[in-house]
ROLO-844916 format. One record per residue (C-alpha): residue number from 1; x, y, z. Coordinates in steps of 0.02 Angstrom, whole numbers. Each point is the difference from the previous one (the first is absolute). Layout:
<pts>
{num = NUM	X = X	Y = Y	Z = Z} .
...
</pts>
This chain:
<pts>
{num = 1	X = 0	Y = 0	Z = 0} .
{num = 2	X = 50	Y = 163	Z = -38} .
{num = 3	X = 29	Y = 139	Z = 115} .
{num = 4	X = -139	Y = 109	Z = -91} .
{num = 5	X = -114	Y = -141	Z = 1} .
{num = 6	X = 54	Y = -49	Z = 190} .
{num = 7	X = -55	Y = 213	Z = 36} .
{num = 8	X = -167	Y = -27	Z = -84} .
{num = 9	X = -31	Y = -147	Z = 98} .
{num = 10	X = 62	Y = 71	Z = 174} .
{num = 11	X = -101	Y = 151	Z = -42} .
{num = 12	X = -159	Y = -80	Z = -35} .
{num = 13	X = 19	Y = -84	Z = 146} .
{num = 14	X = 47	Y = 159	Z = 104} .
{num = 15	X = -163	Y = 69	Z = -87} .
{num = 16	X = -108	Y = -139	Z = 56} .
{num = 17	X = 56	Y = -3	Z = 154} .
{num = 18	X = -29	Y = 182	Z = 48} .
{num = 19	X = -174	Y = 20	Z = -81} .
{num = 20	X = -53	Y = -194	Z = 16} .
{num = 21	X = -28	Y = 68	Z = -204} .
{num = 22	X = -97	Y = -142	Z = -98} .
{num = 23	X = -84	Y = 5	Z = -163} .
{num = 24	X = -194	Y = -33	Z = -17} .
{num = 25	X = -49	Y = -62	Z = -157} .
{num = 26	X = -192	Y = 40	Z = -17} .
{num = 27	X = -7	Y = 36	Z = -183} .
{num = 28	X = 126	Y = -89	Z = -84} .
{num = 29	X = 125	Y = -150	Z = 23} .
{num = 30	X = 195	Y = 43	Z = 26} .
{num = 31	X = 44	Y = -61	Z = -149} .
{num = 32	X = 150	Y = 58	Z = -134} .
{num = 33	X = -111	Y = 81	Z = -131} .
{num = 34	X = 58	Y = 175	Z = -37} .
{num = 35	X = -76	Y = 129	Z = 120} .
{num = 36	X = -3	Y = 184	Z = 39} .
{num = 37	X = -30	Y = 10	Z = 200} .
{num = 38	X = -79	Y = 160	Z = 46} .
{num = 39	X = -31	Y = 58	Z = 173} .
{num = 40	X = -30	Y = 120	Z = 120} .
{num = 41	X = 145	Y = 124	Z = 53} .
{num = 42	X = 35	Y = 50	Z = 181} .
{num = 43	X = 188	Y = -10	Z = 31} .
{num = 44	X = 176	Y = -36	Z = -97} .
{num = 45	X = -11	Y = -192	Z = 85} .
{num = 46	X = -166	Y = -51	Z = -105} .
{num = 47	X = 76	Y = -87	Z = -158} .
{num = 48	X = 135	Y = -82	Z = 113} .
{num = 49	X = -170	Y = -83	Z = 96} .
{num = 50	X = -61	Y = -50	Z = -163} .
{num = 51	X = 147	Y = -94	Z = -69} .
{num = 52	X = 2	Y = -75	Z = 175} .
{num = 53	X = -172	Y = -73	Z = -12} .
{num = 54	X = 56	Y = -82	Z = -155} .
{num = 55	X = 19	Y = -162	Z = -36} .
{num = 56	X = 183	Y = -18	Z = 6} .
{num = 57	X = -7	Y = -60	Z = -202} .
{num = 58	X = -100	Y = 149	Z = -51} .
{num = 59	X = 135	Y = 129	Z = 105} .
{num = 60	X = 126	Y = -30	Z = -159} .
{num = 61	X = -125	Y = 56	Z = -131} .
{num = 62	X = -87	Y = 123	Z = 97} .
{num = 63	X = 79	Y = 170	Z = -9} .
{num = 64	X = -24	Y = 173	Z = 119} .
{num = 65	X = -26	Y = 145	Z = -65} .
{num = 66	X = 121	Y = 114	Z = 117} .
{num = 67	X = 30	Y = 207	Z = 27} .
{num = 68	X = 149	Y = 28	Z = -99} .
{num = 69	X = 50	Y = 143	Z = 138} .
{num = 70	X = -33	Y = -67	Z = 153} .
{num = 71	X = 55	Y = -195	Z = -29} .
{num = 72	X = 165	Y = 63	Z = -93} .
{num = 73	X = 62	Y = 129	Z = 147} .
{num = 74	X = 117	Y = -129	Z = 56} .
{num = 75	X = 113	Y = -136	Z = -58} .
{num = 76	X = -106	Y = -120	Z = 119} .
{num = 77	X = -153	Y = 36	Z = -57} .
{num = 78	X = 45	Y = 9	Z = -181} .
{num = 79	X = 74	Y = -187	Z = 22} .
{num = 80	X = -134	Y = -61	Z = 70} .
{num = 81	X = -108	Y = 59	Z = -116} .
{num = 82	X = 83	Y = -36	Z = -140} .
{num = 83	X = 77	Y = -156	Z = 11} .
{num = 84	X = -109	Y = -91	Z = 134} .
{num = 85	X = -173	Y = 78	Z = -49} .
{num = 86	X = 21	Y = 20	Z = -182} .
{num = 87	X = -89	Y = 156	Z = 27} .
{num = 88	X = -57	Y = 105	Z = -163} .
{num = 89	X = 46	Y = 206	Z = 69} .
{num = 90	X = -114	Y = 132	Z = -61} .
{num = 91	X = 0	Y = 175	Z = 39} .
{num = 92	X = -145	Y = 100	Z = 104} .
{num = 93	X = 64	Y = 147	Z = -123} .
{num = 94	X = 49	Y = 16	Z = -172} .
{num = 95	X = 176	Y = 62	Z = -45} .
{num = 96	X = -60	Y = 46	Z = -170} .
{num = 97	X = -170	Y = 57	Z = -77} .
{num = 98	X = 7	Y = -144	Z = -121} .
{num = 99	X = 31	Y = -135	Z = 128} .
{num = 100	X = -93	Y = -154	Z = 11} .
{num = 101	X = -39	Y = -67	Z = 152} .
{num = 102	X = -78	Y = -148	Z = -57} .
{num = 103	X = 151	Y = -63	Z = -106} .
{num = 104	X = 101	Y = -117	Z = 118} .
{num = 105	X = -160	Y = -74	Z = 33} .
{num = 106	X = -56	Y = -25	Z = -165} .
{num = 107	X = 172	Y = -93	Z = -42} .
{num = 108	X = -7	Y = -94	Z = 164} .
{num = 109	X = -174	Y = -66	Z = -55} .
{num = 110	X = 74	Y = 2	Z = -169} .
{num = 111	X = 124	Y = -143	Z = 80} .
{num = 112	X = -123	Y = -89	Z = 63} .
{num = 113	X = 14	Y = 46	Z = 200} .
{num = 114	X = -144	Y = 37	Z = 111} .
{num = 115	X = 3	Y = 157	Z = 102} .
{num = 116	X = -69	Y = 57	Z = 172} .
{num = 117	X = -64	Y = 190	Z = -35} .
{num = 118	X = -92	Y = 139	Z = 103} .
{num = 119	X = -107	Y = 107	Z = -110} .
{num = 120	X = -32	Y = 120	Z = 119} .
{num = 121	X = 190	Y = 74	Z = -32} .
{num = 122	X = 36	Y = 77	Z = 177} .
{num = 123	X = -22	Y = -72	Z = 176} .
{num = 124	X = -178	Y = 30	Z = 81} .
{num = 125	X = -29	Y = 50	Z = 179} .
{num = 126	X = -182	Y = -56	Z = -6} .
{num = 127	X = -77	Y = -163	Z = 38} .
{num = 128	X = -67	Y = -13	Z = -202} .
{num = 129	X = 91	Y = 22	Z = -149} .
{num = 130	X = 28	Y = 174	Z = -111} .
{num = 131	X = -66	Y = -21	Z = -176} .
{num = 132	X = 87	Y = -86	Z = -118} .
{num = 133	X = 123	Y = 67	Z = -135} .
{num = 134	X = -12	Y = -52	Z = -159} .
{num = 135	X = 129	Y = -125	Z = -20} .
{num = 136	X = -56	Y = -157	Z = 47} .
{num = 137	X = -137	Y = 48	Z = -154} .
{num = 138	X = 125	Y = 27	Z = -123} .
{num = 139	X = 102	Y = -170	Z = 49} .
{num = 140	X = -168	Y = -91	Z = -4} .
{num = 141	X = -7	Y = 70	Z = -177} .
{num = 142	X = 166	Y = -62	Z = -52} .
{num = 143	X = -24	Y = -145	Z = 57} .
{num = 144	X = -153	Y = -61	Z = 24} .
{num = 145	X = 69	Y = -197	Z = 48} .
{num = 146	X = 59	Y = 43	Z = 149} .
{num = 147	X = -104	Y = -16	Z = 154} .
{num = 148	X = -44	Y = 129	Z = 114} .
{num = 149	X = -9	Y = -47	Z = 181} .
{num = 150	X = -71	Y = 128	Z = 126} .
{num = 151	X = 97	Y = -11	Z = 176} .
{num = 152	X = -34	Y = 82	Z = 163} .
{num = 153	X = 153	Y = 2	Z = 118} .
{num = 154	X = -89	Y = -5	Z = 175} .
{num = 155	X = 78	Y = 104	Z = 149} .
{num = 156	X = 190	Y = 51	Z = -96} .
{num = 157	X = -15	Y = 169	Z = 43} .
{num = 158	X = 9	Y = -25	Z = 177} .
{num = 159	X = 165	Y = -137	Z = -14} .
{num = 160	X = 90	Y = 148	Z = -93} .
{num = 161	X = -92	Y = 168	Z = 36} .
{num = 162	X = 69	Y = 134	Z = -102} .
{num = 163	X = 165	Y = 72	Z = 26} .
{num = 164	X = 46	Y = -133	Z = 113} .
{num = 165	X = 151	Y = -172	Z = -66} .
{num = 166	X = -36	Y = -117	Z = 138} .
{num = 167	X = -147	Y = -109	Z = -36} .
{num = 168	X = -113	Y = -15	Z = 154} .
{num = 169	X = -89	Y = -185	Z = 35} .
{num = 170	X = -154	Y = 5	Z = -53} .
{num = 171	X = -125	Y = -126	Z = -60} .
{num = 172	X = -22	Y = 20	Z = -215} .
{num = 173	X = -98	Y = -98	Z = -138} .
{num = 174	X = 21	Y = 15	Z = -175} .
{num = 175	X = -156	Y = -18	Z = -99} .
{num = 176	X = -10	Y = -41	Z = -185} .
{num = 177	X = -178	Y = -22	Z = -74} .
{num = 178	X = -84	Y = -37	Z = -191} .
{num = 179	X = 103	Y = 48	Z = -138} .
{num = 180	X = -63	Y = 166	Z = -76} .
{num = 181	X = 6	Y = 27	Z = -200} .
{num = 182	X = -32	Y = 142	Z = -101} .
{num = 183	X = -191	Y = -15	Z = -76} .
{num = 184	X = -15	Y = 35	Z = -214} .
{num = 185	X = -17	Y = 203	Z = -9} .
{num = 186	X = 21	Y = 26	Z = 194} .
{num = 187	X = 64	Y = 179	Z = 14} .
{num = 188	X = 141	Y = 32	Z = 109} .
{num = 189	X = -92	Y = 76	Z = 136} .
{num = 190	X = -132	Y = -124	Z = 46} .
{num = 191	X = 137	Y = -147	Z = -13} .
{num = 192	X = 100	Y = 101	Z = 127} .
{num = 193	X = -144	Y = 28	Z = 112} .
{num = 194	X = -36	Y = -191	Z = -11} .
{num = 195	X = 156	Y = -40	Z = 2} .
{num = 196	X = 29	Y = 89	Z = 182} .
{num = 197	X = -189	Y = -75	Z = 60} .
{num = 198	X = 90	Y = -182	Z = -13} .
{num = 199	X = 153	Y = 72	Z = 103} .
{num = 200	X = -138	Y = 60	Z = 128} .
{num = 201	X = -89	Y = -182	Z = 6} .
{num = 202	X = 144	Y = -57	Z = 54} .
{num = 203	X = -14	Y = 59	Z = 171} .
{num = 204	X = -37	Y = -98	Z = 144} .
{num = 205	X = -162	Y = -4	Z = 52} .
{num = 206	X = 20	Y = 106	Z = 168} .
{num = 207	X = 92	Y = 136	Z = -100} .
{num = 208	X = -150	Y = 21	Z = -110} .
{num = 209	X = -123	Y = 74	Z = 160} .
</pts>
């Protein structure tokens, strides 16, 4: 065993362990058919809880999607990251006007990886999600084969409240439900709206009230 795959292992242990994180599969089987994971977003720790959940198969194939600034500040991070994660960086702001977001997604789908995505762009402070942005529409476009999995990552925000780099113990579940597709002529706005309702069902029931 490698020492990058030995560091994926201890960490999805470590990850486990801390947030007793498992993966509830309501909607869908875990199986290696090429996914986008979206989810909820409430602190820099959420796609590490994801690819935790994972079957430890699917981890390989499954790729984050990771804050170019933040998870490149430091040579640890950027290691981590890049060689244990596989993570795909994209940046919260564009460096040029004709910058496309989108495109080291579209060539990681393009290589046939699945990817674990927030559409909501930016960390929320509030117990449901911010609308959407429009690119998990345009990647459903492109590519219509690949399955869309809503996720809800239960309690994250309070094992890594913002601003703090110490997880804190706390109890988590990772939720993934039906697969979503885009519907013939479905305009971009009511997919995203539907597409954020199937995050939102994935709630535990208590959270719901």
């Amino acid at each position: 065993m490698s020492l990058t795959e030995a560091t994926g292992l201890l960490l999805a242990s470590l990850a486990r362990l801390i947030t007793g994180a498992q993966g509830h599969w309501k909607g869908c089987p875990p199986t290696a058919e090429q996914r986008i994971y979206f989810a909820n977003h409430q602190s820099h720790f959420d796609w590490v809880l994801i690819w935790a959940a994972l079957p430890a198969e699917l981890r390989a194939g499954t790729r984050p999607i990771a804050a170019r600034d933040y998870w490149t500040s430091s040579k640890l991070k950027t290691w981590l990251t890049s060689a244990v994660f596989n993570a795909i960086y994209v940046s919260r702001t564009r460096t040029t006007p004709d910058e496309d977001p989108l495109e080291p997604l579209v060539d990681a789908l393009g290589n046939g990886d699945s990817l674990v995505i927030f559409p909501e762009g930016t960390r929320s402070s509030k117990g449901e999600p911010q609308p959407f942005k429009a690119g998990l529409f345009h990647l459903a476009q492109q590519f219509p084969q690949v399955q869309l999995i809503p996720t809800w990552i239960d309690n994250v925000q309070r094992v890594m409240p913002k601003g703090e780099i110490v997880p804190v113990p706390i109890l988590c579940t990772v939720t993934f439900g039906e697969p979503l597709r885009l519907m013939p002529g479905e305009d971009k706005r009511d997919f995203l709206s539907r597409a954020r309702a199937a995050v939102l069902a994935q709630r535990p029931m208590q959270e719901r009230a």
